[in-house]
BATORGU-551695 format. One record per atom (N, C-alpha, C): residue number from 1; residue in one letter; x negated, y, z negated. Coordinates in steps of 0.2 Angstrom, whole numbers, always signed. Each point is the difference from the previous one (the first is absolute). Layout:
# residues N
(pt NUM; a; (X; Y; Z))
...
***
This chain:
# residues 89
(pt 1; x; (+464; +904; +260))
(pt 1; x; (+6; +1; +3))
(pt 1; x; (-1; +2; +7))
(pt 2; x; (+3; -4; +4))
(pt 2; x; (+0; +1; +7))
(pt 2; x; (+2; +7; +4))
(pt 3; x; (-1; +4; +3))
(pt 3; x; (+6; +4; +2))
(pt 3; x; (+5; -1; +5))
(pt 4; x; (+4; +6; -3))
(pt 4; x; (+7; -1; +6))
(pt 4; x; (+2; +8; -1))
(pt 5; x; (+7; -5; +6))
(pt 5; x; (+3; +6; +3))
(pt 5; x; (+3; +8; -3))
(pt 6; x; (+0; +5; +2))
(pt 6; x; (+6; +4; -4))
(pt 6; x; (+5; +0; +3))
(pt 7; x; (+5; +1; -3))
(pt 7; x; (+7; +1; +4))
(pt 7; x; (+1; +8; +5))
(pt 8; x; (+0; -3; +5))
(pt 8; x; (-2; +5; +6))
(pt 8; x; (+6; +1; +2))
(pt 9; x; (+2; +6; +5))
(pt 9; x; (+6; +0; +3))
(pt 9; x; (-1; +5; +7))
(pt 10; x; (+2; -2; +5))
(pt 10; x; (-3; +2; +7))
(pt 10; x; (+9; +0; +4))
(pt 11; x; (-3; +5; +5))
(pt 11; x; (+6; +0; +5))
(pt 11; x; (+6; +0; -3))
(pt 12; x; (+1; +9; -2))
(pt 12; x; (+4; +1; -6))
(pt 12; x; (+4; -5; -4))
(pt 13; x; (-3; -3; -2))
(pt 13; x; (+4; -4; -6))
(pt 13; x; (+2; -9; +3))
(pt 14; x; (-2; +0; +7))
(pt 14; x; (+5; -5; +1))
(pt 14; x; (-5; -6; -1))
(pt 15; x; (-7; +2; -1))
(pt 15; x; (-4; -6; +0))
(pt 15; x; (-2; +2; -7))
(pt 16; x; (-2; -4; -5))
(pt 16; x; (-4; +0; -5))
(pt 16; x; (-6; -8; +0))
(pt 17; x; (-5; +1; -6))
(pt 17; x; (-2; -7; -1))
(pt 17; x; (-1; +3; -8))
(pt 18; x; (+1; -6; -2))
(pt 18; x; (+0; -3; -6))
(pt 18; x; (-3; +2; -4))
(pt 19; x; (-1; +3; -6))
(pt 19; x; (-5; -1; -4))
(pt 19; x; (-1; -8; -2))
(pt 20; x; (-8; -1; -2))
(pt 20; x; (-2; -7; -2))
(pt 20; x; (-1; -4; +4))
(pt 21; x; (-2; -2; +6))
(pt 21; x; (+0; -2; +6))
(pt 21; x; (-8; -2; -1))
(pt 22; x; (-3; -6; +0))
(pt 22; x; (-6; +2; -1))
(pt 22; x; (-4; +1; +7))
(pt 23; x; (-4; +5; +0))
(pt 23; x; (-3; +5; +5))
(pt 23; x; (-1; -5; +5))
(pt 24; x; (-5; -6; +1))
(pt 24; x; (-1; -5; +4))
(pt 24; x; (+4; -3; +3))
(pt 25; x; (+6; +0; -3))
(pt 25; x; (+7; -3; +4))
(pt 25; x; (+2; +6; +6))
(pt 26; x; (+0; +4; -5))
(pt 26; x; (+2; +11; +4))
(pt 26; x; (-5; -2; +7))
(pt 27; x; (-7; +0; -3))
(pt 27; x; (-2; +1; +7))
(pt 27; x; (-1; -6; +5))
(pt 28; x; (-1; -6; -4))
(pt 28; x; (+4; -3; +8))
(pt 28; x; (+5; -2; +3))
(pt 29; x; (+5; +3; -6))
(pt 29; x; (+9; +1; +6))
(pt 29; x; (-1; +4; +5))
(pt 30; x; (-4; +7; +0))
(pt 30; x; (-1; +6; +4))
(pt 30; x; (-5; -4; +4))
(pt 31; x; (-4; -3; +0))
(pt 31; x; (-5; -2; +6))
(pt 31; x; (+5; -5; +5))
(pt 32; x; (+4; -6; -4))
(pt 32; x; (+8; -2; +4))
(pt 32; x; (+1; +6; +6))
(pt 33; x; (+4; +5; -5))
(pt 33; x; (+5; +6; +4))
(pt 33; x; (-5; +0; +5))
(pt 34; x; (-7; +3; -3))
(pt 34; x; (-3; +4; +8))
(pt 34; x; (-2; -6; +3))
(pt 35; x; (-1; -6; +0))
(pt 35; x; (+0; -4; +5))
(pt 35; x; (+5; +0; +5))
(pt 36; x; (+7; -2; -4))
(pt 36; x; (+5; +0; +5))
(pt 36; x; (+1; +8; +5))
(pt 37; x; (-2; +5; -3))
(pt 37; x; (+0; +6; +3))
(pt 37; x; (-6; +1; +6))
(pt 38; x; (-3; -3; -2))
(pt 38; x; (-6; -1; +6))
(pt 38; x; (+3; -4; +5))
(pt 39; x; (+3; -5; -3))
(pt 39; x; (+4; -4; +8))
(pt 39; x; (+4; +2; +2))
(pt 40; x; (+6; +4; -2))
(pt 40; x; (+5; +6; +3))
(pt 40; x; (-4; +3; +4))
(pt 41; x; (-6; +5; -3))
(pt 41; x; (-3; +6; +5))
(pt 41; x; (-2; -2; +5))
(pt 42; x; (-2; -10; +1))
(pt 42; x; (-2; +0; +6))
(pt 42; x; (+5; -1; +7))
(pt 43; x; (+5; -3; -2))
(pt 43; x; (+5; -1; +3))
(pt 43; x; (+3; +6; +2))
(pt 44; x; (-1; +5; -3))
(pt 44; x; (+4; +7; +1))
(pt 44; x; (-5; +2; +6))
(pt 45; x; (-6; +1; -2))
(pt 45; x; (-7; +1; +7))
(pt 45; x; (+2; -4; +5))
(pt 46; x; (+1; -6; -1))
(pt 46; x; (+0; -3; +6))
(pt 46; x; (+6; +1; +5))
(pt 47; x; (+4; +3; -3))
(pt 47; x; (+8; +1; +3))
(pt 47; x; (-2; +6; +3))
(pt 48; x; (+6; +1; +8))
(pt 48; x; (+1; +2; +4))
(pt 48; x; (+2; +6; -4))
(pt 49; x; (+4; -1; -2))
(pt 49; x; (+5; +4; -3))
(pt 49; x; (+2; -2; -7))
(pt 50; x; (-3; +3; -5))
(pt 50; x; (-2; -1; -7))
(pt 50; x; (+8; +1; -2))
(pt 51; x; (+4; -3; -5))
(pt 51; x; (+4; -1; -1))
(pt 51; x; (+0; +1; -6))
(pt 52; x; (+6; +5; -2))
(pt 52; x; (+1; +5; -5))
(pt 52; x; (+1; -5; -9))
(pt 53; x; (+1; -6; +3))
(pt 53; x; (+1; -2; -6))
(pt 53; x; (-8; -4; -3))
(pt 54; x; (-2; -2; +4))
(pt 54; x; (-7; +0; -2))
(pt 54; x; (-7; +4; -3))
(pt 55; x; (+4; +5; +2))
(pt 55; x; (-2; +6; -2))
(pt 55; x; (+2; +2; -8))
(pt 56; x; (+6; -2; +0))
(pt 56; x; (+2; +1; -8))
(pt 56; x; (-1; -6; -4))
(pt 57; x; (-1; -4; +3))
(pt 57; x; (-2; -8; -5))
(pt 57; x; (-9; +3; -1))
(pt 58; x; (-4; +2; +6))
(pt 58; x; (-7; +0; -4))
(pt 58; x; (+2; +6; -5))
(pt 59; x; (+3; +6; +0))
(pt 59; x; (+3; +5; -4))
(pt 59; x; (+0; -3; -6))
(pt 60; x; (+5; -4; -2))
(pt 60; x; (+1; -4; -5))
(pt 60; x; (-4; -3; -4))
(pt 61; x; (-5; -5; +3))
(pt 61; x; (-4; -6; -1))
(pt 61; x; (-7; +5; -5))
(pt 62; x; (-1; +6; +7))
(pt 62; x; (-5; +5; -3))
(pt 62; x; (+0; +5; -7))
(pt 63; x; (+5; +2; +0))
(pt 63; x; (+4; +1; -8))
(pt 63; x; (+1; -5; -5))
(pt 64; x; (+2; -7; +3))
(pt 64; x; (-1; -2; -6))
(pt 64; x; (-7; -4; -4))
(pt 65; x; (-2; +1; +5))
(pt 65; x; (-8; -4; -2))
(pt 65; x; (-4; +4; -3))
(pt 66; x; (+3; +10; +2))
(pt 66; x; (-4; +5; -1))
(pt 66; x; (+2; -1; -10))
(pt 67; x; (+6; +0; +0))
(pt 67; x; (+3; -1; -7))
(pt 67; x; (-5; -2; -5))
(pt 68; x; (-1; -8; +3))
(pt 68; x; (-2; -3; -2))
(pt 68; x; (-8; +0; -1))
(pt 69; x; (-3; +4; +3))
(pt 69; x; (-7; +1; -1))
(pt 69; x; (+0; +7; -5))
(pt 70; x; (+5; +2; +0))
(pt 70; x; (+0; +7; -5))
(pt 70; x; (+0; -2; -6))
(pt 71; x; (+5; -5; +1))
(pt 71; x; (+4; -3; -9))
(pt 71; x; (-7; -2; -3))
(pt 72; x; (-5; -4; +6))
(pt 72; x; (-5; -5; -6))
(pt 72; x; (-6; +9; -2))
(pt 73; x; (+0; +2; +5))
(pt 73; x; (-6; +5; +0))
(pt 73; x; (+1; +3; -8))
(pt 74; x; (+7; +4; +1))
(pt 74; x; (+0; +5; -6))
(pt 74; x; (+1; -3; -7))
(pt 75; x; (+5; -10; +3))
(pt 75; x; (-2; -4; -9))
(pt 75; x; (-5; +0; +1))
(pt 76; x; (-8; -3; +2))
(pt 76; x; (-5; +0; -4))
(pt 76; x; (-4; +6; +1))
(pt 77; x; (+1; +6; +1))
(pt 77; x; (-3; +5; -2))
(pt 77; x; (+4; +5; -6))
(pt 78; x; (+5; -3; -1))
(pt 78; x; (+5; +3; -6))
(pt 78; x; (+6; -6; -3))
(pt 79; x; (-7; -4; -3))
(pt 79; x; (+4; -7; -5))
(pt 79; x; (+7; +1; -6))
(pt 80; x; (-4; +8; -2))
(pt 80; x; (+6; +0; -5))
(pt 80; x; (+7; +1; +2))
(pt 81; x; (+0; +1; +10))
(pt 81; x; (+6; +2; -1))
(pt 81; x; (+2; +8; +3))
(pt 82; x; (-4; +2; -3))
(pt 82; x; (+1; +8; +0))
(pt 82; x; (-1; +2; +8))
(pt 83; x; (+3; +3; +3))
(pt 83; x; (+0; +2; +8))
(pt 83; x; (-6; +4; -1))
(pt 84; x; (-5; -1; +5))
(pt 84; x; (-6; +2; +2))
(pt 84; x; (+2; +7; +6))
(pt 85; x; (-6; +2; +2))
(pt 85; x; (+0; +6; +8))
(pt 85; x; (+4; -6; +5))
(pt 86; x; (+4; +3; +2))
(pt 86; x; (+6; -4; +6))
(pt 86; x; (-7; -2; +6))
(pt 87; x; (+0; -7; +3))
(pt 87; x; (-3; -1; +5))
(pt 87; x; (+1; +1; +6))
(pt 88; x; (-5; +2; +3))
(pt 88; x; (+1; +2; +7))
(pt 88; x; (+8; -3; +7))
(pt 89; x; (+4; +4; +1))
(pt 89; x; (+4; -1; +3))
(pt 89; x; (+3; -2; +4))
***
């Protein structure tokens, strides 16, 4: 049996992931997010005047990828399920 995700929940309550997500989907959606978060940061560097809303879309993208890296981590180091020590914040 493959692992996956726990059902995680981040940024009080508004974000969650799934439980059963198999981990490897988890963690390349998250490499996505940080991808496109990495294009945002640079466009915001490159800006004169870094624009507030760019600023909350990498906010956004970074949290959700963070999610997403959590969800796989803590399903495969706690399969059954059972919430494990909370991951780094």
């Amino acid at each position: 049996m493959s692992a996956t995700t726990a059902h995680t929940k981040f940024d009080n309550d508004r974000l969650s992931v799934s439980e059963g997500i198999p981990a490897k989907d988890a963690l390349n959606r998250a490499s996505c997010l940080m991808a496109q978060a990495l294009d945002i940061s640079l466009v915001a560097a490159d800006s004169n005047d870094c624009d507030s809303e760019l600023g909350w879309a990498l906010n956004s993208l970074l949290e959700m990828a963070k999610a997403y890296l959590d969800a796989a981590i803590v399903g495969m180091n706690f399969p059954s399920g059972k919430q494990g020590p909370e991951v780094a914040p």
